[in-house]
N, CA, C and O of each residue as an XYZ file, in Angstrom:
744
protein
N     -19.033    -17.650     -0.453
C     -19.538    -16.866     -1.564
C     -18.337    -16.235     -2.282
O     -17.547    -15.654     -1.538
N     -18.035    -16.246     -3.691
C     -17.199    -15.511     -4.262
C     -17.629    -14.469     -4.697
O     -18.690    -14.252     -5.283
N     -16.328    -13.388     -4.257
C     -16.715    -11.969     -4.410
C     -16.120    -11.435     -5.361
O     -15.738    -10.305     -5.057
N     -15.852    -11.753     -6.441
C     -14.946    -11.287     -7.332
C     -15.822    -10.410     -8.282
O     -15.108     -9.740     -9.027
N     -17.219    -10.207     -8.484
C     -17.783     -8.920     -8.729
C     -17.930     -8.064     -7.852
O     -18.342     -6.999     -8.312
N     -17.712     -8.077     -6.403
C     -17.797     -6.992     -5.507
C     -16.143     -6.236     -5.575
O     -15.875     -5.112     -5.151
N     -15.397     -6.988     -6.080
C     -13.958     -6.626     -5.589
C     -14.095     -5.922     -7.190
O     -14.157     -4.699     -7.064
N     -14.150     -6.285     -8.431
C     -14.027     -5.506     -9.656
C     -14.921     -4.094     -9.469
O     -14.477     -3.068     -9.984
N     -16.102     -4.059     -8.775
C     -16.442     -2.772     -8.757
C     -15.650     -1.992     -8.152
O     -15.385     -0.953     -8.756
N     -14.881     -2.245     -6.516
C     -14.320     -1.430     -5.799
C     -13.303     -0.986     -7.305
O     -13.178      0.149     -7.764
N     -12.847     -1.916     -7.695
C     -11.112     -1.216     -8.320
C     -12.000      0.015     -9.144
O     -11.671      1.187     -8.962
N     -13.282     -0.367    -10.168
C     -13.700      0.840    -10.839
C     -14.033      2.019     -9.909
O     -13.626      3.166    -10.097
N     -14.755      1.655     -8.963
C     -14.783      3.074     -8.205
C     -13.380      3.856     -7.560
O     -13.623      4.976     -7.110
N     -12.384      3.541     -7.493
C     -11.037      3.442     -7.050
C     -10.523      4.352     -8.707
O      -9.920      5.425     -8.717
N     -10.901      3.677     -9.797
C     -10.629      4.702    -10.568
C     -11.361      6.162    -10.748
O     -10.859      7.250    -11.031
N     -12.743      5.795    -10.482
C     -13.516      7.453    -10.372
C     -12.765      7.998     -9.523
O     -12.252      9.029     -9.957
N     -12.434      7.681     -8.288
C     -11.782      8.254     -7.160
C     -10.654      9.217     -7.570
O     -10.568     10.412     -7.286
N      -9.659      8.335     -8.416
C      -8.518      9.129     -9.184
C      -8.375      9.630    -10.323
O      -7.353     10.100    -10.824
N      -9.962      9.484    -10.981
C     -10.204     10.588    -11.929
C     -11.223     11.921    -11.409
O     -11.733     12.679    -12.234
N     -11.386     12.041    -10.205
C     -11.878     13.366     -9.507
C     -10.749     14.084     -8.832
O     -11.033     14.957     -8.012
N      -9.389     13.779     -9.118
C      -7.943     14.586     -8.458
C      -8.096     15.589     -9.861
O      -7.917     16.804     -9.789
N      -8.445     14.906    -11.104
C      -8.635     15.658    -12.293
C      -9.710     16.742    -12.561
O      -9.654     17.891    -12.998
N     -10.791     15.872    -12.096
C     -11.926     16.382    -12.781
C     -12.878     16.342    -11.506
O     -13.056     15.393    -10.742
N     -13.584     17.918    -11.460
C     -14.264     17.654     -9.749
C     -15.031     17.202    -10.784
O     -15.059     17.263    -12.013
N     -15.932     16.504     -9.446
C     -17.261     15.439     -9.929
C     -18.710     16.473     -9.498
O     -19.394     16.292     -8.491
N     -18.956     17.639    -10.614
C     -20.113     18.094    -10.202
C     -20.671     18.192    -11.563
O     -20.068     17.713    -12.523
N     -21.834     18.813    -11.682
C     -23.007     19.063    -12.503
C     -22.074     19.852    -13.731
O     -22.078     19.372    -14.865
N     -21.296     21.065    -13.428
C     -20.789     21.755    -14.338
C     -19.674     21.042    -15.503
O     -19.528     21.393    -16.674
N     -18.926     19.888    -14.738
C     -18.454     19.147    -15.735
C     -19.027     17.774    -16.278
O     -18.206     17.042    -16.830
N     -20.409     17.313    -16.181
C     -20.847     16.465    -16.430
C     -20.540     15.940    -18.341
O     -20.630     14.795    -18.786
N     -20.201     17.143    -19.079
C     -19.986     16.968    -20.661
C     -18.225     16.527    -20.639
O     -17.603     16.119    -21.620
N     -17.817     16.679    -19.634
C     -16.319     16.704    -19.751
C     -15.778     14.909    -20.277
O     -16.252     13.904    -19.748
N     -15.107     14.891    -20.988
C     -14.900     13.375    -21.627
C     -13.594     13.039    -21.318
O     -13.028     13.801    -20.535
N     -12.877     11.943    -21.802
C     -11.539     12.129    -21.539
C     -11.245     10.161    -21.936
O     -11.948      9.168    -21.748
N     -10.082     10.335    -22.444
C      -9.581      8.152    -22.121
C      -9.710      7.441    -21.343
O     -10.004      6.256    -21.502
N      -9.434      8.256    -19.859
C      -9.836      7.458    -18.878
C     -11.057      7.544    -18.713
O     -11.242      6.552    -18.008
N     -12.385      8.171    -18.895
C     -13.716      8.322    -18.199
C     -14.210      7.026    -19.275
O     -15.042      6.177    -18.956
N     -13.435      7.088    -20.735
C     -13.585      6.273    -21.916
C     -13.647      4.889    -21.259
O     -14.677      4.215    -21.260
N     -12.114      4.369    -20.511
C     -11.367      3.218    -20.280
C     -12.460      3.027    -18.747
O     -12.592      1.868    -18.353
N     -12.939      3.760    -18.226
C     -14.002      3.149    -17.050
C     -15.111      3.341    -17.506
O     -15.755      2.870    -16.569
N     -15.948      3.706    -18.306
C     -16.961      3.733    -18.981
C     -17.757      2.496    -19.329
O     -18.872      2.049    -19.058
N     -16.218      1.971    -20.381
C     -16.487      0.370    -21.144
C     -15.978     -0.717    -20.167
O     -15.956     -1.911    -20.466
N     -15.501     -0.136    -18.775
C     -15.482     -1.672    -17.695
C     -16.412     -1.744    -16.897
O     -16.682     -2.903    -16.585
N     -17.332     -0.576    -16.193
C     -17.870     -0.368    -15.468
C     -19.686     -1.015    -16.799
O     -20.438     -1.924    -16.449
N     -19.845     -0.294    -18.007
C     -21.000     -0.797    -18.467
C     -20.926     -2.161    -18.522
O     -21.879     -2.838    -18.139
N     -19.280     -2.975    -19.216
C     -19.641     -4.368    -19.463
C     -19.681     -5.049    -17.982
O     -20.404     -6.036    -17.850
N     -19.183     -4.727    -17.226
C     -19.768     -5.285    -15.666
C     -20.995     -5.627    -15.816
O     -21.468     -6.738    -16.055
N     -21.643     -4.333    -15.623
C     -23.230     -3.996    -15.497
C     -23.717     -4.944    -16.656
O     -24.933     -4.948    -16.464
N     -23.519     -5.614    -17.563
C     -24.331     -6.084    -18.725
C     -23.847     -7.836    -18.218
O     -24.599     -8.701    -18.667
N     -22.780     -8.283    -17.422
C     -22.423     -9.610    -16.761
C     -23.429     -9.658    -15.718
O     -24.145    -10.624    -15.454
N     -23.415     -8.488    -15.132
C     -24.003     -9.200    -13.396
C     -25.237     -9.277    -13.919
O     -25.778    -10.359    -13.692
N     -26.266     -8.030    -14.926
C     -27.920     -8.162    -15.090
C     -27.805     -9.596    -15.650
O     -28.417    -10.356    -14.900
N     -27.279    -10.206    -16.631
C     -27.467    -11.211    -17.391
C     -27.638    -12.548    -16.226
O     -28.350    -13.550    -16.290
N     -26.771    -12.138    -15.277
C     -26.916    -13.334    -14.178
C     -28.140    -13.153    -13.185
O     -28.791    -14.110    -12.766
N     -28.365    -11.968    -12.885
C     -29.048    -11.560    -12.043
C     -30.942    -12.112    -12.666
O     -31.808    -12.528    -11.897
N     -31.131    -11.919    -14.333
C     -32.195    -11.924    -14.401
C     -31.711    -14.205    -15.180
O     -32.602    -14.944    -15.598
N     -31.233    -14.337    -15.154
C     -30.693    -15.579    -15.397
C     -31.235    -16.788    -13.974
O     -31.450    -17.998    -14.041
N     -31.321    -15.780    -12.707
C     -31.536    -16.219    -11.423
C     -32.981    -16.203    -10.818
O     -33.520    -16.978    -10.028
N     -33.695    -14.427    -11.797
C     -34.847    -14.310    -11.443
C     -36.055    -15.007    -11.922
O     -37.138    -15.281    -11.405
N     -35.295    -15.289    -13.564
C     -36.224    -15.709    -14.436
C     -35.528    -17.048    -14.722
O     -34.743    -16.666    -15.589
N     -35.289    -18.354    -14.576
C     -34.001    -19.261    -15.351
C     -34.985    -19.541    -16.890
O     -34.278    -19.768    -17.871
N     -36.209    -19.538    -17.093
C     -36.812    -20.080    -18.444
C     -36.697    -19.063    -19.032
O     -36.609    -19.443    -20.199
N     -36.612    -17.591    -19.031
C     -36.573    -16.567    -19.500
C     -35.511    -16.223    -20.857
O     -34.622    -17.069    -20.960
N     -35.473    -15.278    -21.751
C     -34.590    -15.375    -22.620
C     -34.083    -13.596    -21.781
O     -34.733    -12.643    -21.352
N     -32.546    -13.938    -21.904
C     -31.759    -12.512    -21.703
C     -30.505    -12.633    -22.128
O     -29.439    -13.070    -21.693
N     -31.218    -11.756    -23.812
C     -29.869    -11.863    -24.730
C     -29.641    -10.517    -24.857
O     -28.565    -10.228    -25.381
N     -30.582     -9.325    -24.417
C     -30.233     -8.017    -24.143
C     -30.483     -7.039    -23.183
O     -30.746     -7.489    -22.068
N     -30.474     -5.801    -23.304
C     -30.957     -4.866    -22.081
C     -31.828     -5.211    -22.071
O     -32.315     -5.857    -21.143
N     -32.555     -4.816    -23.456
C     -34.165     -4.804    -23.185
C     -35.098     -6.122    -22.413
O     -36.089     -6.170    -21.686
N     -34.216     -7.054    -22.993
C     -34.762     -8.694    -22.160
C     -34.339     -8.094    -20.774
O     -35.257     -8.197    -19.960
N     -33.451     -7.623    -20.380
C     -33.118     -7.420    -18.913
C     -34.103     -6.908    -18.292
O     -34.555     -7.145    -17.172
N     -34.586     -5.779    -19.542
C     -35.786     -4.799    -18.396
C     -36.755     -5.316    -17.991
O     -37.227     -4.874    -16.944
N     -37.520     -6.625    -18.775
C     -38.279     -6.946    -19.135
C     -38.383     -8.181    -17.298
O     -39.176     -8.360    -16.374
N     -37.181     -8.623    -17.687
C     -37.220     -9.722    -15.757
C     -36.756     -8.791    -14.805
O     -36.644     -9.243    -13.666
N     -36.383     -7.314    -15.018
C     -35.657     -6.783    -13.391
C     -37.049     -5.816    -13.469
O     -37.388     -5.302    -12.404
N     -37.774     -5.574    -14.525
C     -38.749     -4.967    -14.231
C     -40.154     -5.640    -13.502
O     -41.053     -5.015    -12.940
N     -40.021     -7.355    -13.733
C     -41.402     -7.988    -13.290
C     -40.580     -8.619    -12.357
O     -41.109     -9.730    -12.402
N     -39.639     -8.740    -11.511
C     -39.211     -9.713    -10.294
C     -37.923     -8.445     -9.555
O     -37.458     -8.585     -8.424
N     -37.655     -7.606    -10.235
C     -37.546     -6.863     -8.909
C     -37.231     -5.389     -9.474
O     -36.193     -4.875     -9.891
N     -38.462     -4.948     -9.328
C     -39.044     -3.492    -10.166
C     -37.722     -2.542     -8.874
O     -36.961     -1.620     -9.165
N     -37.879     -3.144     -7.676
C     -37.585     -2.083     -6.715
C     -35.541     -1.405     -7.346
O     -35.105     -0.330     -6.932
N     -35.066     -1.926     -7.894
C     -33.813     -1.585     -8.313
C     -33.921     -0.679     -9.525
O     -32.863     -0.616    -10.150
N     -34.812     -0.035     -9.972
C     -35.017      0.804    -11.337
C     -35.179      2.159    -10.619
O     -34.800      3.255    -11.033
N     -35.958      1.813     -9.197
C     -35.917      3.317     -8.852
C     -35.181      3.991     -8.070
O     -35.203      5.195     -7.817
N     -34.089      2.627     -7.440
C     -32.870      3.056     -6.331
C     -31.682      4.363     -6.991
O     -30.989      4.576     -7.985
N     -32.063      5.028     -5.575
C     -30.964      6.321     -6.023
C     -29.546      5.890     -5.145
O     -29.447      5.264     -4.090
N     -28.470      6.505     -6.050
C     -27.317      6.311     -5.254
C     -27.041      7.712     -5.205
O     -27.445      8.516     -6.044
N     -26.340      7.991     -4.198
C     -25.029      9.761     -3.885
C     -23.965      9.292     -3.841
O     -23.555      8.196     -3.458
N     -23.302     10.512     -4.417
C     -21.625     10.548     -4.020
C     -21.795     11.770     -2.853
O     -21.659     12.948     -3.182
N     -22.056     11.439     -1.688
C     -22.187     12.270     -0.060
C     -20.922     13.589     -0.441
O     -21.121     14.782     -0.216
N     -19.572     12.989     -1.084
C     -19.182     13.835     -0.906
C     -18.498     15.041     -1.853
O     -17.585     15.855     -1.717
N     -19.618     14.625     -3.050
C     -19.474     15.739     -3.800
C     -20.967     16.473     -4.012
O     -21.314     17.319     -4.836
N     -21.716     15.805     -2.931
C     -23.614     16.432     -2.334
C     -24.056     16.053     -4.034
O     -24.609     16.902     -4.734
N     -23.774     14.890     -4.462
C     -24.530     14.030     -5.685
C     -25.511     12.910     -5.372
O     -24.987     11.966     -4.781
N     -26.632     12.806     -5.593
C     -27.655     11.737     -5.585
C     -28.788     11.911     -7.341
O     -29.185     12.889     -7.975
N     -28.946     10.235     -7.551
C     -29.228     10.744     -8.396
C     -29.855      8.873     -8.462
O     -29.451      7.899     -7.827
N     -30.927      8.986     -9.473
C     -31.167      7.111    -10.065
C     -30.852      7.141    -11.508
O     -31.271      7.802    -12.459
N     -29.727      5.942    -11.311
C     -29.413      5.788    -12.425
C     -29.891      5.298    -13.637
O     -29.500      5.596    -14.765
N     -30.907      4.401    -13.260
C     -31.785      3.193    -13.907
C     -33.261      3.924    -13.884
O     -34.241      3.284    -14.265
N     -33.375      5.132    -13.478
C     -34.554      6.127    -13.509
C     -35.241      6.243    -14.909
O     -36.461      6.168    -15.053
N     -34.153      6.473    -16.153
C     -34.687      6.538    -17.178
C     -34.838      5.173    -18.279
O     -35.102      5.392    -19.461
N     -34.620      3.583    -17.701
C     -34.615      3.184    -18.283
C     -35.944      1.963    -18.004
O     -36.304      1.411    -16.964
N     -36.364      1.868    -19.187
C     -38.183      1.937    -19.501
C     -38.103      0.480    -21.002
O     -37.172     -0.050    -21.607
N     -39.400      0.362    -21.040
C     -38.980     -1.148    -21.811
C     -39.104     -0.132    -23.486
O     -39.590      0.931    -23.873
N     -38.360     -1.232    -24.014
C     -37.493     -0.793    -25.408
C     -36.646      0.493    -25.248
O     -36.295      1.060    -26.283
N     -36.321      0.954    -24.175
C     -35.847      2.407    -23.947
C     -34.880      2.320    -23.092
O     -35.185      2.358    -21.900
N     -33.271      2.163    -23.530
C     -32.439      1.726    -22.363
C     -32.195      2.646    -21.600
O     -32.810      3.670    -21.896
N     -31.281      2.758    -20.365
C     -30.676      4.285    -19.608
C     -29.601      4.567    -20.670
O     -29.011      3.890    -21.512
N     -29.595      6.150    -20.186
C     -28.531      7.024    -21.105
C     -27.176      6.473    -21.820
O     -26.596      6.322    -22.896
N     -27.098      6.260    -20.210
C     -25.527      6.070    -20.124
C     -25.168      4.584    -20.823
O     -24.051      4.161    -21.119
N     -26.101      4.114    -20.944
C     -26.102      2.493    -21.857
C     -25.846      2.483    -23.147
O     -25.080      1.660    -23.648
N     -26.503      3.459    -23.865
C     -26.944      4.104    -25.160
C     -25.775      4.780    -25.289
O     -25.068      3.895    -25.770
N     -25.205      5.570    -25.208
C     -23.595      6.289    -24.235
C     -22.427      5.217    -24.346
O     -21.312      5.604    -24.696
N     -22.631      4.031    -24.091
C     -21.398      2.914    -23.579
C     -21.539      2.615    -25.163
O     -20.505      2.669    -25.828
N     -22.861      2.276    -25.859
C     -22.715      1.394    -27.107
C     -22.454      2.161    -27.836
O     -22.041      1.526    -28.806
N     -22.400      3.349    -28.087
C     -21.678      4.480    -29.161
C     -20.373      4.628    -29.143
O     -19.762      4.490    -30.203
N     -19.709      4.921    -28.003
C     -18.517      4.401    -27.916
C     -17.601      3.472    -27.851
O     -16.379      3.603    -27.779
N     -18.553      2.074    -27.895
C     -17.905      1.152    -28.079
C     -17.788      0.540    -29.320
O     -17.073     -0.373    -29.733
N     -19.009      1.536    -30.042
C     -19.391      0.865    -31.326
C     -18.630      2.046    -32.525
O     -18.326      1.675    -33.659
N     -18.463      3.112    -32.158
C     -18.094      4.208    -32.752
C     -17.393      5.440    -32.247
O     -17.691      6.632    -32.311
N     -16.380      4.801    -31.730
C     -15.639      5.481    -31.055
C     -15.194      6.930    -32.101
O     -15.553      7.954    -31.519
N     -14.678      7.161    -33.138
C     -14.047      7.910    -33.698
C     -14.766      9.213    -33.982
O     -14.256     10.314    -34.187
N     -16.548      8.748    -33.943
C     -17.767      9.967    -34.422
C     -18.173     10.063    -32.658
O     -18.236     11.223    -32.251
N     -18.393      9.185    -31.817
C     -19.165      9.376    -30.789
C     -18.382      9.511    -29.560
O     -18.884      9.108    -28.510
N     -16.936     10.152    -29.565
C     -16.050      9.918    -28.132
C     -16.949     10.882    -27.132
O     -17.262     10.416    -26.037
N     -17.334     12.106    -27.460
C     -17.800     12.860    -26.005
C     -19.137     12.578    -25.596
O     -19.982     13.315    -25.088
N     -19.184     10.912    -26.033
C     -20.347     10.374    -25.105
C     -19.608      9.858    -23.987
O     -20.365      9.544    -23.068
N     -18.414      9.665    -23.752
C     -17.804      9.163    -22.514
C     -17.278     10.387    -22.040
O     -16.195     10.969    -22.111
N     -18.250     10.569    -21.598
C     -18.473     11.978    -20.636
C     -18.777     11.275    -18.996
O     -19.065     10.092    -18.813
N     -18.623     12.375    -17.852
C     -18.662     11.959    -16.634
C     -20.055     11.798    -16.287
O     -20.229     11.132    -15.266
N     -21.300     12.311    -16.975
C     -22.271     11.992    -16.540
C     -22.588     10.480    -16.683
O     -23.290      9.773    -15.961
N     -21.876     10.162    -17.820
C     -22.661      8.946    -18.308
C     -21.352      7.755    -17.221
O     -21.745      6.614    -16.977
N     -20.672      7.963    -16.972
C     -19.567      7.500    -16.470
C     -20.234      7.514    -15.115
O     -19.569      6.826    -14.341
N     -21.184      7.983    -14.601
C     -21.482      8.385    -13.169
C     -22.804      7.520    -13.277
O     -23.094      7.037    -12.183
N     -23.688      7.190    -14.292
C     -24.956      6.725    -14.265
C     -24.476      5.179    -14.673
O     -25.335      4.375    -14.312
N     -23.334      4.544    -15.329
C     -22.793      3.126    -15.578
C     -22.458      2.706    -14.251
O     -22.963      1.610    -14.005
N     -21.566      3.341    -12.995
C     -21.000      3.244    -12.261
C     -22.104      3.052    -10.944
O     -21.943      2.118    -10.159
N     -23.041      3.861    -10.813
C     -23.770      4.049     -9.955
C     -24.857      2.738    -10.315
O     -25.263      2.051     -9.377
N     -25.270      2.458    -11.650
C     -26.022      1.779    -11.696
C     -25.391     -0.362    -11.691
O     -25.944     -1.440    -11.471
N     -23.976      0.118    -12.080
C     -23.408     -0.993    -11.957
C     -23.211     -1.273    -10.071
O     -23.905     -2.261     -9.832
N     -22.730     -0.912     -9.112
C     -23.536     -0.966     -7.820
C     -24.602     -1.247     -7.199
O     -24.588     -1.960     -6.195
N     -25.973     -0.593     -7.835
C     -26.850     -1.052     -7.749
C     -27.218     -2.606     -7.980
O     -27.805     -3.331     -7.176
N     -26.842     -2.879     -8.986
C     -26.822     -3.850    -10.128
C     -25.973     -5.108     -9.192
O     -26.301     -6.294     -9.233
N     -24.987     -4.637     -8.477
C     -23.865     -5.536     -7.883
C     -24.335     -6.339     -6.524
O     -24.124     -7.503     -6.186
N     -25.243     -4.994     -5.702
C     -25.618     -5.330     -4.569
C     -27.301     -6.030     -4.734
O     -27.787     -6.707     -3.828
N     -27.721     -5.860     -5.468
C     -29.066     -7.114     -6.140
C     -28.300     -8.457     -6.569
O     -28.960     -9.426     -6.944
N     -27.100     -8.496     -6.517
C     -26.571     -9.874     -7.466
C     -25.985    -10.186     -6.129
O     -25.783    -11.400     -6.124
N     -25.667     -9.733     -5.152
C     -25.057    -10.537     -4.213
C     -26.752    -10.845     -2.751
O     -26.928    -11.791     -1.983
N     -27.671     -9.482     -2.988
C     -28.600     -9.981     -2.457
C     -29.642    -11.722     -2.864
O     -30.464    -12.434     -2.287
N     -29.170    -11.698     -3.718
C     -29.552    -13.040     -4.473
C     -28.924    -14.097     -3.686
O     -29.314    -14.916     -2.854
N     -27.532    -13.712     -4.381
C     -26.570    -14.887     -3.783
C     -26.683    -15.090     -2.409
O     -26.341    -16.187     -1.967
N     -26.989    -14.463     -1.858
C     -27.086    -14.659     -0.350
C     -28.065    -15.727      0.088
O     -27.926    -16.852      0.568
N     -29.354    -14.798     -0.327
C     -30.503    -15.786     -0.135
C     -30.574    -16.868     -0.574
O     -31.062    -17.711      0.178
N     -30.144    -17.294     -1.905
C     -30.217    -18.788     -2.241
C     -28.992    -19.202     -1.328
O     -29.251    -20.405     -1.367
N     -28.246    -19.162     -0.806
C     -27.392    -19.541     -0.137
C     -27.822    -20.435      1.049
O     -27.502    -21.553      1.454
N     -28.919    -19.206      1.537
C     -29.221    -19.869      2.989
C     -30.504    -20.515      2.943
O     -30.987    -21.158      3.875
N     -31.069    -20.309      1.753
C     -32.585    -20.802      1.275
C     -33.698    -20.348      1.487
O     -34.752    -20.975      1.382
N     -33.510    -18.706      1.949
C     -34.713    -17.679      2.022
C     -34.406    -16.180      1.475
O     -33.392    -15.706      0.963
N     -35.648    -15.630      1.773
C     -35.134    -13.957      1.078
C     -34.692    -13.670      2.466
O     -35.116    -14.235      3.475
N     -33.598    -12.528      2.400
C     -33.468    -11.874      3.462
C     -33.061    -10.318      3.254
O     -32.653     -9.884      2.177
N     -33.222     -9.544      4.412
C     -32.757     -8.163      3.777
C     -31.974     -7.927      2.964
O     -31.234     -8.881      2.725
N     -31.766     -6.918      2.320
C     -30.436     -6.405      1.606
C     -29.522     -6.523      2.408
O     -28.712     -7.439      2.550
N     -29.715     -5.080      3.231
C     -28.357     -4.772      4.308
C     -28.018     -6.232      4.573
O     -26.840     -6.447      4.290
N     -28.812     -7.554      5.126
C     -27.963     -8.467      5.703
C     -26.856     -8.875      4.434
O     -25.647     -8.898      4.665
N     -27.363     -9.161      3.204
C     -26.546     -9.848      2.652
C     -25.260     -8.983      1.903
O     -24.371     -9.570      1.287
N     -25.303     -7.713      2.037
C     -24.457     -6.921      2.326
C     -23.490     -6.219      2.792
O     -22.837     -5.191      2.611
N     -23.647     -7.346      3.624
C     -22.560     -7.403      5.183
C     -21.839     -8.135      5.095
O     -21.042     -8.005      6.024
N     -21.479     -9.280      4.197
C     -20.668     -9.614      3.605
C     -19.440     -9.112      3.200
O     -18.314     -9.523      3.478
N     -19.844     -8.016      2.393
C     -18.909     -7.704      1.612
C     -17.989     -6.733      2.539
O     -18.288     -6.840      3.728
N     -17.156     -6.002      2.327
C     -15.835     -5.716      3.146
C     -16.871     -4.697      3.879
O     -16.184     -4.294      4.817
N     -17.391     -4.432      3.922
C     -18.142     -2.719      4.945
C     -17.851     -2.506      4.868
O     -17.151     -2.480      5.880
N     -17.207     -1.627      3.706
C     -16.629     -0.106      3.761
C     -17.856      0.520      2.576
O     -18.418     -0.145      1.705
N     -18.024      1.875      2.851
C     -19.177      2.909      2.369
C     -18.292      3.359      1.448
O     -17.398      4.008      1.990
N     -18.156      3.256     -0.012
C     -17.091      3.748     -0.640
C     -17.890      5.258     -0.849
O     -18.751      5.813     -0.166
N     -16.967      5.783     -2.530
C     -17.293      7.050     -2.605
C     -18.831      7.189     -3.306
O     -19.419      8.227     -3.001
N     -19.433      6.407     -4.068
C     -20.571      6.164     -4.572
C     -21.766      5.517     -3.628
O     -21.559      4.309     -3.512
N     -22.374      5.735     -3.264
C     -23.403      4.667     -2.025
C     -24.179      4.533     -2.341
O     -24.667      5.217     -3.241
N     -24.889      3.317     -1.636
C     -26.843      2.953     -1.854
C     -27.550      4.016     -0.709
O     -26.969      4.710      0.126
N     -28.893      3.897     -0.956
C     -29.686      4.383      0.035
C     -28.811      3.702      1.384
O     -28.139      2.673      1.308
N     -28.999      4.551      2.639
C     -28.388      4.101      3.653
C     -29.075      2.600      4.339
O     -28.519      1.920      5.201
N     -30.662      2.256      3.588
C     -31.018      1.479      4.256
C     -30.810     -0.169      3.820
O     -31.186     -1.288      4.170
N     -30.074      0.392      2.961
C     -29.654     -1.130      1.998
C     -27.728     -1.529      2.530
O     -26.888     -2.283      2.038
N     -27.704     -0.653      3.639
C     -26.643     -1.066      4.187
C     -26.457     -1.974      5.688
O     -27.164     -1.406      6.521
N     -26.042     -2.687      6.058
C     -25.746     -3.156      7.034
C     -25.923     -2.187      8.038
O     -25.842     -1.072      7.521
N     -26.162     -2.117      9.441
C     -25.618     -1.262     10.849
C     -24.693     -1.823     11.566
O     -24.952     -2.829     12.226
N     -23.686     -1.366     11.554
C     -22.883     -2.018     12.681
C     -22.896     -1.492     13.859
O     -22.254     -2.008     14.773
């Protein structure tokens, strides 16, 4: 199996990591913006907009997914269960669903957030703020570990747990996590 979307998320979370030496990661600075929250913002959303495109590309292959909204439309009828997954950062006592607010014709925040700044950077920069930087990131994870639960199963030619096909990937619990039960036990 190639892991080269599991390994691009670690490096983005690797940058949250060394943009919280800056900026603690709590509720009170959630408006706080900055180049770098900018420069992981627009790698961490266009991730998230590669893996759904494959992911509902896999769920649906006759399906059309030329946008979010097409996205919502196959992750909402073949696998509703990833809209309501919460992730935490354990160690800044953060949990939260990222994909909580996003509803058909109605994307998540932080989506709406990525395309302002990507589209209008000069009027819309303090949308790359840490909240929205925290709901791309968290939901791009989510997003990562459904695309390798896939890959797994067609692999071996059945569904199988999450955690199993999860075990794959390096086991390490970075700073962002899934529910604990979508993890492997070792």
């Amino acid at each position: 199996m190639n892991f080269t979307h599991w390994r691009y998320f670690v490096l983005i979370e690797k940058d949250l990591e060394k943009t919280s030496r800056y900026i603690e990661i709590c509720e009170d600075n959630y408006s706080t913006y900055s180049n770098q929250i900018a420069h992981s913002l627009m790698a961490s959303a266009s991730e998230f907009d590669v893996l759904a495109k494959s992911i509902c590309e896999k769920l649906n292959p006759t399906g059309t997914h030329g946008s979010i909204n097409q996205y919502f439309e196959t992750i909402n009828a073949f696998a509703p269960d990833v809209l309501g997954t919460e992730i935490s950062l354990p160690r800044f006592g953060i949990s939260f669903s990222p994909l909580g607010d996003w509803k058909k014709g109605e994307p998540p925040g932080w989506w709406t957030a990525y395309n302002k700044v990507k589209h209008h950077r000069d009027t819309e920069f303090k949308m790359a703020n840490l909240c929205n930087l925290l709901g791309s990131i968290g939901s791009l994870l989510i997003i990562c570990a459904k695309f390798y639960h896939l890959e797994k199963a067609a692999e071996i030619g059945s569904d199988i747990a999450v955690s199993s096909a999860l075990s794959d990937l390096d086991g390490s619990v970075g700073l962002v996590q899934l529910p604990s039960n979508w993890y492997y036990e070792w």
